[in-house]
Every structure is written in structure tokens, then in C-alpha cells.
MIVEXKOL-509511 format. One line per 3 residues: number of its first residue (from 0); their letters; for each residue y, x, z of C-alpha. Coordinates in pm, 1 decimal, always signed. Each point is the difference from the previous one (the first is absolute). Last residue first. Layout:
// MIVEXKOL-509511
NUM = A = Y,X,Z  ...
END
This chain:
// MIVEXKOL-509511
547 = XXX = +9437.8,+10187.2,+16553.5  -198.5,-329.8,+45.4  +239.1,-209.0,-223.3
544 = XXX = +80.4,+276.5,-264.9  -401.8,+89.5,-8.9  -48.7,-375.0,-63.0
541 = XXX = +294.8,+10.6,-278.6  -206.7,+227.1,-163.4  -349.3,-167.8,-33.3
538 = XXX = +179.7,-286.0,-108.1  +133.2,+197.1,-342.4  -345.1,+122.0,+13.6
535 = XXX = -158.7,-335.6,-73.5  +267.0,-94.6,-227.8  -6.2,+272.9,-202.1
532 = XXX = -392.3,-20.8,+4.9  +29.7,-424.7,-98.0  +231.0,+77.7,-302.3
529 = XXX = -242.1,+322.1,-152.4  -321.0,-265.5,+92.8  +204.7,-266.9,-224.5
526 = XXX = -60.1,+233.8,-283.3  +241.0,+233.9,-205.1  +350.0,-77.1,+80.0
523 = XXX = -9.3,-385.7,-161.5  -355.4,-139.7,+89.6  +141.7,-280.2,+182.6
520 = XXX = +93.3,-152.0,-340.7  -392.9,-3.9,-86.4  -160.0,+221.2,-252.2
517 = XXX = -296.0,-140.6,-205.1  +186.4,-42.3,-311.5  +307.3,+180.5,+40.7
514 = XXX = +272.9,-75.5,+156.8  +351.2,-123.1,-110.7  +188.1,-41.7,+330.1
511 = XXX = +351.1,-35.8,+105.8  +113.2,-125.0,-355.8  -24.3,+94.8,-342.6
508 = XXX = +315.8,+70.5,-123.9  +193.7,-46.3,+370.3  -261.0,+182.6,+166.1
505 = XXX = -22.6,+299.1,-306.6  +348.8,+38.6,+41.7  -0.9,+37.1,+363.5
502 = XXX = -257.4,+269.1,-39.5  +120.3,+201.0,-266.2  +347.8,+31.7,+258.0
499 = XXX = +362.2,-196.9,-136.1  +289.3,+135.8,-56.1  +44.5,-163.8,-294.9
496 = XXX = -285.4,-217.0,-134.9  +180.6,-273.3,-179.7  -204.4,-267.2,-188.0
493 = XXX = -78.8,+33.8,-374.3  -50.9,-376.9,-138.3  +338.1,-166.4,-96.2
490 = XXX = +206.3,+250.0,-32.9  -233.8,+325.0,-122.6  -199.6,-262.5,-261.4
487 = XXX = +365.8,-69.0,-128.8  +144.8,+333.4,-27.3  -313.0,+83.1,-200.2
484 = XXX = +12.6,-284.7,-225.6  +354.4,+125.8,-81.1  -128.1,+302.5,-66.8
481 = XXX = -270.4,-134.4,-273.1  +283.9,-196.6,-134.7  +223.9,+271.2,-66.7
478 = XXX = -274.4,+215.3,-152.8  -69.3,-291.0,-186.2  +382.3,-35.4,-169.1
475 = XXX = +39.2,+397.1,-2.1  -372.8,-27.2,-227.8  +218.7,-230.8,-195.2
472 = XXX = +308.4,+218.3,-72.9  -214.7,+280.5,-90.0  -187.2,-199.9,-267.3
469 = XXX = -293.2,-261.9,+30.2  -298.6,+155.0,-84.5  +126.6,+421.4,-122.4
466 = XXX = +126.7,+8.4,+380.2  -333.5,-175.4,+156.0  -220.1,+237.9,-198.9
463 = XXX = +222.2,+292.4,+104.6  -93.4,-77.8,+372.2  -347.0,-137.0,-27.6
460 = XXX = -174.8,+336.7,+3.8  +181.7,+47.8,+320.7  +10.3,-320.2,+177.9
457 = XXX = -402.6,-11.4,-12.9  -2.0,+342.0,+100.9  +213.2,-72.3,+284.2
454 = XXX = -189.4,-301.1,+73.0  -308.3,+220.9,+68.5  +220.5,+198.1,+220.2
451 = XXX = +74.0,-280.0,+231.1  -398.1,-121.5,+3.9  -97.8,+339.6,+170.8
448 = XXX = +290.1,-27.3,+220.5  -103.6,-324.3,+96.6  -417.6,+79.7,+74.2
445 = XXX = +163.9,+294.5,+197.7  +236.4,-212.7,+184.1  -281.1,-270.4,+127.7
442 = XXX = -273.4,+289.8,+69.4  +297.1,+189.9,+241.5  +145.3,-309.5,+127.0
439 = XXX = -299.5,-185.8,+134.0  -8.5,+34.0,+343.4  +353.4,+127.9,+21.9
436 = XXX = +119.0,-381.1,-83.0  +163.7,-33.5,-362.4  +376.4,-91.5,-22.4
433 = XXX = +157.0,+295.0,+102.8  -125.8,+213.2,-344.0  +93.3,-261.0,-250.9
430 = XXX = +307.3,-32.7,+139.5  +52.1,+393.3,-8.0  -112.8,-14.6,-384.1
427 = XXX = +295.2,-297.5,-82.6  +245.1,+150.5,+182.4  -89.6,+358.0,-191.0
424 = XXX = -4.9,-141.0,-339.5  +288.6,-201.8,+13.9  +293.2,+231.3,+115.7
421 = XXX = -58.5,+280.0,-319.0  +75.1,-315.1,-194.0  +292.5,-72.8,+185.7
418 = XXX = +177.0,+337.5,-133.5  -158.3,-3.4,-353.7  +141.7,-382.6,-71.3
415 = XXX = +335.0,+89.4,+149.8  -10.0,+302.8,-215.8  -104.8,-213.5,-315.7
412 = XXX = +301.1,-250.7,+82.0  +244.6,+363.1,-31.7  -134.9,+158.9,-284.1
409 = XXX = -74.5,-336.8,-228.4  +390.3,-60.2,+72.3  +140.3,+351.5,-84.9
406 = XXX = -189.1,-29.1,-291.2  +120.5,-289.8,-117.8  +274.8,+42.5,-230.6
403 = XXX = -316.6,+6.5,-316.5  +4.3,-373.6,-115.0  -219.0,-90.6,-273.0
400 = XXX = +75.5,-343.0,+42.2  -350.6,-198.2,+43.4  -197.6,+334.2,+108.4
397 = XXX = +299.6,+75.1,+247.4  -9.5,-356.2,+123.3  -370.2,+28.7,+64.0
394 = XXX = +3.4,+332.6,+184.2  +325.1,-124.0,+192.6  -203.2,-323.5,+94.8
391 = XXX = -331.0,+229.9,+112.9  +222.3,+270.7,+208.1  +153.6,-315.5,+198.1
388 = XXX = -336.1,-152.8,+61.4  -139.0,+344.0,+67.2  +285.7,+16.1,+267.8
385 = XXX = -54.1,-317.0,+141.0  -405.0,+16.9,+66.6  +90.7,+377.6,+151.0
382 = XXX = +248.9,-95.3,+219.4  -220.6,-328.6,+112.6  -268.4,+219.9,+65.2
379 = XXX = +175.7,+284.5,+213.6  +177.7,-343.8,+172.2  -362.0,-151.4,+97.3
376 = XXX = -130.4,+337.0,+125.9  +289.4,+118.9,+214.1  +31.1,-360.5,+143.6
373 = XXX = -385.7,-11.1,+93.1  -73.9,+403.8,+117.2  +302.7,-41.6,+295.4
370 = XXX = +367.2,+82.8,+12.9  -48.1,+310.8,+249.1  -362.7,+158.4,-55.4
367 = XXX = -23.3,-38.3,-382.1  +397.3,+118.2,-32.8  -44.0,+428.9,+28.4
364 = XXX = -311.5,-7.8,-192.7  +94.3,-297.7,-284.2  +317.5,+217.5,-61.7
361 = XXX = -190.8,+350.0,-29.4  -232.8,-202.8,-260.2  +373.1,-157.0,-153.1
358 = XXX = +87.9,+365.4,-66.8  -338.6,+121.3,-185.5  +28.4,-292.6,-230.1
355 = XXX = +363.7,+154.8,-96.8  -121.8,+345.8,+27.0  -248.1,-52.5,-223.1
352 = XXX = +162.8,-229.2,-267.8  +269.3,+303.8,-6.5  -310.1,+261.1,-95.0
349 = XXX = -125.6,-241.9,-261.2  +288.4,-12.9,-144.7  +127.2,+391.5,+25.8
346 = XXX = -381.1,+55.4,-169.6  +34.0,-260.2,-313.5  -123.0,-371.7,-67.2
343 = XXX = +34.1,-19.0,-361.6  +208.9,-292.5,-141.1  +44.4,-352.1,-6.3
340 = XXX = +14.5,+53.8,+402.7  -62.0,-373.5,+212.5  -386.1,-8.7,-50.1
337 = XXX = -64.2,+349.6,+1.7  +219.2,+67.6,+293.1  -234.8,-286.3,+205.0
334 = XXX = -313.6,+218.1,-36.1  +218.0,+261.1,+175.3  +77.6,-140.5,+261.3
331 = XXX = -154.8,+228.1,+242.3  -361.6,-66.3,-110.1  +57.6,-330.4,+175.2
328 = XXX = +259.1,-259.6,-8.1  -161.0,-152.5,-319.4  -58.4,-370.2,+112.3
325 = XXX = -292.7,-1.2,-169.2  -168.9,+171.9,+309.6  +117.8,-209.7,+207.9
322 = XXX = -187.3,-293.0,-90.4  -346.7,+223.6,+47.5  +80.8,+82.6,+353.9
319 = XXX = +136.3,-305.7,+75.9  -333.0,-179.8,-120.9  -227.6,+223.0,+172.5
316 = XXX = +176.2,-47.3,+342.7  -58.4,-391.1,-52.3  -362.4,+72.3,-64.0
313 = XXX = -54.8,+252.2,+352.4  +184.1,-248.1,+217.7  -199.5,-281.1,-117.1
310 = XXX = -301.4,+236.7,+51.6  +116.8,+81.7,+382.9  +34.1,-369.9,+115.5
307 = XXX = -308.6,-140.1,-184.9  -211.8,+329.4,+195.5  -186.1,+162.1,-218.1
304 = XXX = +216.7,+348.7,+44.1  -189.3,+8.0,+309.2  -317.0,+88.1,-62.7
301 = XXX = +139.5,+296.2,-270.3  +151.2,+99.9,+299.6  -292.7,+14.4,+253.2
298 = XXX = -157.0,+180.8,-327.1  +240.9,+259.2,+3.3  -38.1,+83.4,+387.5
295 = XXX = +137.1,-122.4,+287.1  -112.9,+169.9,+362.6  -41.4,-240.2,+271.2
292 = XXX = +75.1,-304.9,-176.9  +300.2,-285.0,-2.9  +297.5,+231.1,+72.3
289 = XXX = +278.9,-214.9,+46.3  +98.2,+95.0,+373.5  -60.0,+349.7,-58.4
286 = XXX = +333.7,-5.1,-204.2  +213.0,-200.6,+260.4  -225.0,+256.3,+246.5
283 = XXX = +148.3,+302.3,-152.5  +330.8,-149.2,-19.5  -10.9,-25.3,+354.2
280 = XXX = -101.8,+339.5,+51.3  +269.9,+180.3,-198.5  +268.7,-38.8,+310.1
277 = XXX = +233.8,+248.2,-226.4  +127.0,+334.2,+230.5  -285.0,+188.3,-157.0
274 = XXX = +82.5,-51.6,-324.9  -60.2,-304.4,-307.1  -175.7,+239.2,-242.9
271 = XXX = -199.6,+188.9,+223.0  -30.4,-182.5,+267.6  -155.2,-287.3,-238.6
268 = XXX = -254.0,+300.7,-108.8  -85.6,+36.6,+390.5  -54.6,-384.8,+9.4
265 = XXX = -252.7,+47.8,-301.8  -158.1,+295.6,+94.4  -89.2,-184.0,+362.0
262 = XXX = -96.3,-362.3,-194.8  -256.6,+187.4,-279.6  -185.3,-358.8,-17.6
259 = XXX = +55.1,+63.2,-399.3  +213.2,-297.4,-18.7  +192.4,+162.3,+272.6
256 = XXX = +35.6,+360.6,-206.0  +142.4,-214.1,-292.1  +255.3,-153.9,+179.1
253 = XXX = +115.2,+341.9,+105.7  -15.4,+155.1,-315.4  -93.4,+349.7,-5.4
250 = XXX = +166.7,+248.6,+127.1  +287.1,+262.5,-199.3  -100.2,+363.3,-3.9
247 = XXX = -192.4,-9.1,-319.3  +296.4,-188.4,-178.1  +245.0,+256.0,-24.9
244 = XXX = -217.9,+263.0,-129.1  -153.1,-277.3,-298.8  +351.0,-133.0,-33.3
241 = XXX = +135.9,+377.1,-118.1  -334.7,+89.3,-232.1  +56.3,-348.3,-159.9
238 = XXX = +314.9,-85.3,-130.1  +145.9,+337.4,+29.0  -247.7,+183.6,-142.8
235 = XXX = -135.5,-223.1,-282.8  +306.8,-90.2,-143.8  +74.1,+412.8,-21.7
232 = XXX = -294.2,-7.7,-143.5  +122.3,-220.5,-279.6  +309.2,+176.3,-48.4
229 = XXX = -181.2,+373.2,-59.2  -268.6,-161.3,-221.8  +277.7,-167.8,-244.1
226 = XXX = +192.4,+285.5,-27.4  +341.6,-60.3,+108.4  +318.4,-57.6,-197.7
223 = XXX = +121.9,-272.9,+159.5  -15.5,-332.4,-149.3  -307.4,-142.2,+221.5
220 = XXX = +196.0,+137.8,+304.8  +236.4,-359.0,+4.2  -230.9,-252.2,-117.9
217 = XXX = -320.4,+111.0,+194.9  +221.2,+100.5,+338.2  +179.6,-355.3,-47.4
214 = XXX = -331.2,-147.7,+2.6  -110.6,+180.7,+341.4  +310.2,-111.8,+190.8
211 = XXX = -86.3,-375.8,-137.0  -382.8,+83.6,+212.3  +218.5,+154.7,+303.3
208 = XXX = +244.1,-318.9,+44.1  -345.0,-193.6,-3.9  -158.7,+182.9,+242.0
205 = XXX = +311.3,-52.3,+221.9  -104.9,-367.7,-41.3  -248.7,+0.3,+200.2
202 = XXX = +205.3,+195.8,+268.7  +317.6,-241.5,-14.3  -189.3,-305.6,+48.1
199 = XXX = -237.2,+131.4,+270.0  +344.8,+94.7,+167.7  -23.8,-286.6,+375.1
196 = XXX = -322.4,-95.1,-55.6  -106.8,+364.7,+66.3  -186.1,+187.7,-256.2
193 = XXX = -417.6,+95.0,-13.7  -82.4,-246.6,-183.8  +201.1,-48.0,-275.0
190 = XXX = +16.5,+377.7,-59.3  -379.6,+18.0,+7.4  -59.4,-325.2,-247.6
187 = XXX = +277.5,+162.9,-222.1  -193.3,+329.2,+18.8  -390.3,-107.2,-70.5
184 = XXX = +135.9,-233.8,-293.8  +219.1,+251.9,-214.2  -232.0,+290.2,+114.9
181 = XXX = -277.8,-180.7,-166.2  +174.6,-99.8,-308.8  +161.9,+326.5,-67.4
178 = XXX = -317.4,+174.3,+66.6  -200.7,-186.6,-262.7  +311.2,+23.4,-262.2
175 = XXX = +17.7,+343.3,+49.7  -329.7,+72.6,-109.4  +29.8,-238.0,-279.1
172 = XXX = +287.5,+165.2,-87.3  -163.0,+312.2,-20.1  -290.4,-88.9,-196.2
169 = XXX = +252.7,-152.3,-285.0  +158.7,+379.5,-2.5  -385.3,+111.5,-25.8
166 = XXX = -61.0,-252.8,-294.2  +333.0,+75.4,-168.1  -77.7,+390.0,-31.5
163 = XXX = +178.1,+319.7,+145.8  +10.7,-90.2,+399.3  +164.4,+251.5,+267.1
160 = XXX = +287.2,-207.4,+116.7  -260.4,-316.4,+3.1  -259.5,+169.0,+160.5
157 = XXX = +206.8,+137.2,+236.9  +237.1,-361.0,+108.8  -362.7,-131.9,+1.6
154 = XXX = -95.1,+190.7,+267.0  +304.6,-89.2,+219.5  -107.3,-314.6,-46.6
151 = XXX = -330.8,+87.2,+148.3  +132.2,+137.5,+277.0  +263.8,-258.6,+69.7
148 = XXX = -308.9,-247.4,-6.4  -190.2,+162.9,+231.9  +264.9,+11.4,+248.6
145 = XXX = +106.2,-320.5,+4.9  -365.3,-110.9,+27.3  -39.6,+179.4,+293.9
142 = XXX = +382.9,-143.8,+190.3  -143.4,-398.1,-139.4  -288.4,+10.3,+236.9
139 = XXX = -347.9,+116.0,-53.0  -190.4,-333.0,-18.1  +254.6,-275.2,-7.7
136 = XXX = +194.1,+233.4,-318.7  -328.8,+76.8,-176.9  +18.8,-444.3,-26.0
133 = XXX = +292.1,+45.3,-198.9  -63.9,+323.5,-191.5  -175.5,-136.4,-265.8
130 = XXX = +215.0,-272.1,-134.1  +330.1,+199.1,+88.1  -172.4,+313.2,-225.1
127 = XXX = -121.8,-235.2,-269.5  +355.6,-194.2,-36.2  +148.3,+385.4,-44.6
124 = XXX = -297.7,+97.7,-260.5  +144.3,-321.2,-211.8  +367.3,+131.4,+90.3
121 = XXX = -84.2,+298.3,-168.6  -179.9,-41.5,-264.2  +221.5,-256.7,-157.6
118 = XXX = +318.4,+274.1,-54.7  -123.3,+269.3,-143.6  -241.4,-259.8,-162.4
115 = XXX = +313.1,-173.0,-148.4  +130.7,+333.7,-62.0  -232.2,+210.2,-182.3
112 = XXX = +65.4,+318.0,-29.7  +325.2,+188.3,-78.4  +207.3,+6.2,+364.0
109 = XXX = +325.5,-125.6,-50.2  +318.8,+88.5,+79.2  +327.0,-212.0,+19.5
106 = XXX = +236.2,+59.4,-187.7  +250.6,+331.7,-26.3  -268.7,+211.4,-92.7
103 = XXX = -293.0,+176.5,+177.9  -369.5,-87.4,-209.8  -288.1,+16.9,+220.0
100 = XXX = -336.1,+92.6,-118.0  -317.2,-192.1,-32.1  -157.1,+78.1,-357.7
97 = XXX = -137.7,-294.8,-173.5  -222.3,+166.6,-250.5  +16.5,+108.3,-425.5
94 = XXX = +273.6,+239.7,+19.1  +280.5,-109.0,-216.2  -94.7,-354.5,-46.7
91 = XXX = -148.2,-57.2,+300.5  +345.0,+136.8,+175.8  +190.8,-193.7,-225.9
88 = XXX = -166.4,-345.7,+83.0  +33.8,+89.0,+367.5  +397.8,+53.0,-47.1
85 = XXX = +18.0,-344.3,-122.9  -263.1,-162.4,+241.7  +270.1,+158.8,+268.9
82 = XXX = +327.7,-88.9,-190.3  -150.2,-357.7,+13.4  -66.0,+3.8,+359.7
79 = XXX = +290.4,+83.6,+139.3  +75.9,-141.7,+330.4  -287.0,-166.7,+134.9
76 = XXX = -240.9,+296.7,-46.5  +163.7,+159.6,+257.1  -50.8,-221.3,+278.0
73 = XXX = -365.6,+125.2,+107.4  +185.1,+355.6,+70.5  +236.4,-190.5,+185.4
70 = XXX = -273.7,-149.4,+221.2  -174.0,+357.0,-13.5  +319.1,+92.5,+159.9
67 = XXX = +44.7,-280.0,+250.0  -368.4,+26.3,+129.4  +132.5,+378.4,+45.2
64 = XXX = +297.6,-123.9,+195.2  -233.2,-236.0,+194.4  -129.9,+312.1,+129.3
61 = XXX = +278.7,+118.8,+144.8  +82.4,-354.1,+154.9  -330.4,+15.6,+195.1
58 = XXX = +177.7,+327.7,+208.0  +322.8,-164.2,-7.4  -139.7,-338.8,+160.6
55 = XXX = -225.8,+257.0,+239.8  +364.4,+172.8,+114.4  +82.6,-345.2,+58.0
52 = XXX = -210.0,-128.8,+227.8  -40.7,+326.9,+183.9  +403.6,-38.6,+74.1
49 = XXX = +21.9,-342.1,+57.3  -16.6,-31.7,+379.0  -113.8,-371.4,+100.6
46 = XXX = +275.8,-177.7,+202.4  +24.3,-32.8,+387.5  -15.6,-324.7,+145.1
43 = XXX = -399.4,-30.8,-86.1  -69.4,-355.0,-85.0  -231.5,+166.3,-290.4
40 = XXX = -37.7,-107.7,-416.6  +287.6,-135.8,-57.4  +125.5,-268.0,+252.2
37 = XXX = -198.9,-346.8,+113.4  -340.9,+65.7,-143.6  -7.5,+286.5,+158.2
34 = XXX = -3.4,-131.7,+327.2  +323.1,-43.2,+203.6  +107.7,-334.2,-155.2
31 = XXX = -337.4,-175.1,+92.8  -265.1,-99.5,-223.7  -241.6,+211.8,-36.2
28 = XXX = +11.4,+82.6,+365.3  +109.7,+316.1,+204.0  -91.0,+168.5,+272.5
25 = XXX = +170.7,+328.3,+195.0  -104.2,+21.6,+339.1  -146.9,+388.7,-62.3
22 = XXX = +97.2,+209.0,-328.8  -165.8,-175.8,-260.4  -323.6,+132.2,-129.0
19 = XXX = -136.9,+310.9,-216.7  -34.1,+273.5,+184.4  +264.4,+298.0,+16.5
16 = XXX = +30.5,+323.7,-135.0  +138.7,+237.3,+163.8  -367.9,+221.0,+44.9
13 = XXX = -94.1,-50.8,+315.5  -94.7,-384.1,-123.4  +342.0,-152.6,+160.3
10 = XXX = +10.2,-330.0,+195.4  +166.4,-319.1,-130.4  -89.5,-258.1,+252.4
7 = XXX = -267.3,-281.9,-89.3  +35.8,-279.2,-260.7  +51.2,-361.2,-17.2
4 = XXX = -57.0,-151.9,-304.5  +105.3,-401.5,-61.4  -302.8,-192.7,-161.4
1 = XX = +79.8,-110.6,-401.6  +12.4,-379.0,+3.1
END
């Protein structure tokens, strides 16, 4: 049974800034309807201002748009790759070398080195960076390792612009890969934590609305008639430069600061993004109320994650992110184009794929919050399972009959397809995110991540393989299944956490108490000495009341 908290009056330091503690006569219990437990995160009347919230959802965002331009960098070899290998033979041929050099024309442009490592290199330096930077994240918070990474993407944006050989352009994306994977982690674990119960949907998945912004700036400038340094670094500036200024000035996540024993910085940071009007202390202590050590580190974390409850959690994570991977309702779509277009995927459809992905993100954003994370996963899912159904028995008649009056058709099922897809990802990723306990999230998400982009390699230099295997019409056949099997997992398994605060999610996953070894349920703020003082002076005070 967790021990009710009773705390002394609110006074002020001399500076405005008040002590941590609930104002004086409030209590609260784990289980009653005016705790935490009972209503999103705080029993406050008033509701959290949104303002800072959102302004550091933008800020993150911006970055995620350069995550979403390397992304649709990573995507290009997808969409031509036999004109590339072409043009590459006549290059050697006429000069001897691979030069890298970007072709503008009415398809889709190419870079002229190597695409499959182009492409690998990347997302294997990406699961290295989320590897690596999950347990950096417990010890200097996810805000530092935000930065760092933004810097050196932003470095890699240069050395690619300014490169002249394959190994040096290869260098560069593995640059960027390492930062993409460590901002990736450190800034949905920071956006997760620091939001309200009430729009942590809608500001996780903001990120995503800015990562399908970024692909649509790849697709649609790539044409233009720019030189290849000048568009690059102009990548680099506003992608990083801009977040980097925004982001100095924002604090550091409040649940962090707690597990860090940093209690005053962390109720000042919950002022901060909640205002000063918000009763931020009793959220405060829901989150206090969990901590199992005085100051966590990685390897409190890494103790942790052995726990029967946490692994199983960890291996069926693993599997969805792998399954949905060959579902192919990333990279924008565009790996699904190939399948369902006979012919050459070119700039305007690419650029329409885009927008169409990027208008079911700003969907999934404005609907998380309101109709829930469980129906809006299981329907993207089933939309996606049906349409690639559809798009696999057209593919197959047309192959049988020879039929060409179905454009219009293949258009309009492979736009529902595109629109739902751009649904599933983020659901699925937020989900993911809610369902481990703060203790562990950081080490737990980075160790996913890491795994997430290995898949995408796996999917990737599978994805033609697949197509030349068992046709177009049959890889629309198992992409239908895997979605289906998606849907399925999310309806009988996924439970709903809408509206709901970290901590009351991690008590009904887990339940009111998964300690570590050695540490005792009564140990829950940070010893049972911290409960007893409160108490002591809590006494202390209502004797003064009495004799006064």
C-alpha cells in the first residue's frame, strides 16, 4: 500500500519560486479519485497551459524535418535504381570513377555513388547512435544529447555538401546517421515526457508531421535547379542551426530532473511547461512517488530491464517493430509505388505520395487525443491490410488480362494505402513510448530504436528481392497479411492509454510497485526517512497552529 503524503504550506524561496510540496491540507491516496491516478496527471481544477508545451513540440519538430530529409535522401535509391547503375556504368566508361553529381530532369534525381550503401550506412550508424545514446540520455538528460546530436548532424549536412569522393560522401552519412539516431531517441523520450496527459498524443506525433514535411522538401527542391552544396546547407541551417537556438532556452525534462534527485529544478521545469496557475505539485509527487533510488543512473536501468515484466515487454515491442517494417508504410510510401507502378517512379509522384502520407500524420495529431491511440491504430491497419489486398487482385488480374483502364483505380486504393500508412507508424511508436515505466524508458527505447533501424535495412535490401520472388501482386498479398497481423496484435493485445499520466500507465502495466532488488515499497519518494521528515514537520506545524 503506497503511504498517503501530507505536506507543509506552500511558502515562497524570495525568489518566486516555490518548494516542492502540496499546498497545505491537501492529501491524496493512490487510490482515490482525486489523486493522479484518478484524472490526468494532477486533480488541479484548472487546466495545464499549453503554450511552452507546444512551442518545445515545434522546436523538436524542426529537427525531425532534417531526420525527414536524410530519410528521403535514404529513399531515393528505391525509385530508380536501374537508370542509376545505368548512368554509373557510363560514367566509368567515359571517365574511369564513380563521380557523385546530380542529374536535374523530369524524374527523379539521383545521386551517382553507390546506392545500397548510400542507403545501408545510414540507418546502420542511426541504430548505433539510439544504441549508444540510451543510457547518455539517464546521465545528462535527453535536452544535452539533443543538442549534440543536431550539431553533429548539422556537420554532416557540410561534409556531405562539400564532399568530392564516394568514401567522404559515405563518411557523411555515417555522420548523420549517428546523430539522427541519437536525436531520434533523446527527443521522443523528452517530448513524451515532458507533455500533459491531456496532448502527449498530439505532440509526439507533431514530430512525425515534421519528419513527412522533411520528405516532401527532398522530393520537391531536389528538381530545382540548385547547386547541390547551396541546397544541402540550406538543409543544414534550418534543420539544425534554428532547433539548436530554440532548444537552448527550453528546461530539461521534468521527470528526468526527479530521477536525478534534482526535485526543486524539476517542479520549476513543470511550471514551466504546465504555468503558474497549474497545481504542478501533485504531479510532482505522482512522479516522485515511483522513484525507486535516490539518483538513477544507467546501470540502475540496465538493473531493471531484468525484470520478467519489463523483458516481455521489451520482446513483444521487438516483434512489432520488425513486422511493421514489411508492411511498407514507411519511407513515405514510396517503397509501396514500386510495387504497384510498372513504370518509373518520377518527381510529381513522389512529391503527391508525400503530401498524401504527410496529410494522414496531421490527421493522427489532431485525432490521437480525442478518439483514442487503440481505434486509430487498428482501423489505420485494417485500411492499409484492405487496400494492398485490393492493389494485389487488380495487379494479378491485370497480369492475367493485360488490362490497362486502371489507372485511375491503382491511383486512388494506393492513396488510401499512403494516407493510413503515414497513421501507423506514429500510433504504433507513441505506444511503444507510454508503455515502459520512466525508470527504464530511456535504456528500453534506445535498445528498440537501435533494433527498428536494423529491420529497416533488413526490409530494404529485401525489398526488390521480394518483388522479383513472388511478383508484385504477391508481395501486395503479404504486405496485406503482415497489416492485417498488425491490426490484430493492436485489438486484441494493445490497451488504451488516452489521457492517461506515465505513472498510471506504468501501475496498470506493471502494477503499484515494481522495485528493485533490495528496495522496499515504502521506499517510493526516495527513502522512508524522506516520508517520516514530512511527516514529522507536517506535525511540527499544526502544533504552532494549535498554540498560536
Amino acid at each position: 500500500m503506497i503511504p498517503k503524503i501530507e505536506n507543509s504550506e506552500r511558502q515562497d524561496d524570495g525568489e518566486g519560486n516555490a518548494p516542492c510540496g502540496l499546498s497545505k491540507g491537501r492529501q491524496w491516496d493512490s487510490e482515490s479519485p482525486s489523486s493522479p491516478e484518478g484524472s490526468p496527471e494532477g486533480s488541479s481544477a484548472e487546466q495545464p497551459s499549453l503554450r511552452n508545451q507546444i512551442v518545445a513540440s515545434l522546436a523538436v519538430g524542426l529537427g525531425h524535418m532534417g531526420i525527414g530529409c536524410v530519410l528521403g535522401m535514404s529513399a531515393i535509391p528505391y525509385l530508380r535504381p536501374e537508370g542509376a547503375r545505368q548512368q554509373r556504368r557510363l560514367l566509368e566508361q567515359s571517365s574511369g570513377g564513380v563521380e557523385d553529381s546530380v542529374q536535374s530532369s523530369g524524374s527523379l534525381q539521383l545521386m551517382l555513388f553507390d546506392d545500397t550503401l548510400f542507403n545501408t550506412a545510414v540507418f546502420l550508424a542511426a541504430s548505433l547512435g539510439c544504441m549508444a545514446t540510451g543510457g547518455l540520455q539517464v546521465t545528462f538528460g535527453q535536452k544535452k544529447i539533443m543538442l549534440l546530436a543536431l550539431i553533429c548532424l548539422f556537420f554532416g549536412w557540410v561534409v556531405l555538401a562539400t564532399s568530392d569522393s564516394l568514401l567522404v560522401s559515405l563518411t557523411s552519412r555515417v555522420i548523420q546517421g549517428l546523430a539522427w539516431g541519437a536525436f531520434f531517441g533523446s527527443s521522443f523520450t523528452y517530448i513524451l515526457e515532458m507533455s500533459h496527459a491531456r496532448v502527449r498524443g498530439s505532440l509526439v506525433v507533431v514530430s512525425d508531421v515534421f519528419t513527412e514535411v522533411g520528405h516532401c522538401v527532398v522530393y520537391g527542391l531536389a528538381d530545382l535547379y540548385f547547386e547541390r552544396y547551396q541546397l544541402i546547407l540550406m538543409f543544414g541551417f534550418f534543420t539544425t542551426l534554428a532547433p539548436i537556438a530554440w532548444l537552448i532556452w527550453l528546461p530539461q525534462s521534468p521527470r528526468w530532473l526527479v530521477y536525478k534527485n534534482l526535485t526543486d529544478e524539476a517542479y520549476v521545469a513543470l511550471e514551466n511547461f504546465r504555468g503558474a496557475h497549474y497545481d504542478s505539485q501533485v504531479e510532482l509527487f505522482s512522479i516522485q512517488r515511483q522513484r525507486k533510488v535516490t539518483v538513477m543512473s544507467a546501470n540502475d536501468q540496465m538493473q531493471e530491464m531484468h525484470l520478467p515484466a519489463i523483458i516481455m515487454t521489451i520482446l513483444f515491442s521487438a516483434l512489432l517493430l520488425i513486422t511493421v517494417h514489411f508492411t511498407y508504410t514507411q519511407s513515405s510510401g514510396v517503397s509501396v509505388l514500386t510495387v504497384t507502378q510498372q513504370d518509373d517512379v518520377t518527381y510529381s509522384t513522389a512529391i503527391v505520395s508525400g503530401l498524401i502520407r504527410l496529410s494522414g500524420s496531421i490527421v493522427c495529431a489532431v485525432a490521437v487525443d480525442f478518439a483514442g491511440r487503440k481505434p486509430l491504430y487498428v482501423i489505420s491497419f485494417l485500411l492499409c491490410s484492405a487496400a494492398s489486398l485490393v492493389l494485389g487482385s487488380l495487379r494479378y488480374d491485370e497480369l492475367r488480362q493485360s488490362r490497362d483502364d486502371l489507372n485511375c483505380l491503382f491511383v486512388s486504393i494506393r492513396s488510401i494505402f499512403v494516407f493510413f500508412g503515414g497513421m501507423t507508424f506514429p500510433l504504433l511508436k507513441l505506444w511503444l513510448g507510454e508503455s515502459f515505466p520512466t525508470s527504464v524508458r530511456s535504456t528500453a527505447l534506445g535498445f528498440l530504436n537501435s533494433l527498428f533501424y536494423l529491420a529497416a535495412v533488413l526490409a530494404s535490401e529485401t525489398h526488390q528481392k521480394i518483388i522479383l520472388s513472388i511478383g508484385r501482386h504477391g508481395t501486395l498479398w503479404l504486405i496485406s497479411f503482415m497489416n492485417l497481423s498488425m491490426a490484430a496484435i493492436g485489438w486484441f493485445w494493445l490497451p488504451e492509454t488516452k489521457r492517461k499520466s506515465l505513472e498510471r500507465i506504468t501501475d496498470e502495466f506493471y502494477g503499484p510497485c515494481t522495485p528493485l532488488e533490495g528496495v522496499s515499497c515504502e521506499n517510493l519518494i526516495s527513502n522512508k526517512g524522506e516520508v517520516e521528515e514530512r511527516e514529522e514537520e507536517k506535525e511540527e506545524e499544526e502544533v504552532i497552529v494549535i498554540s498560536w
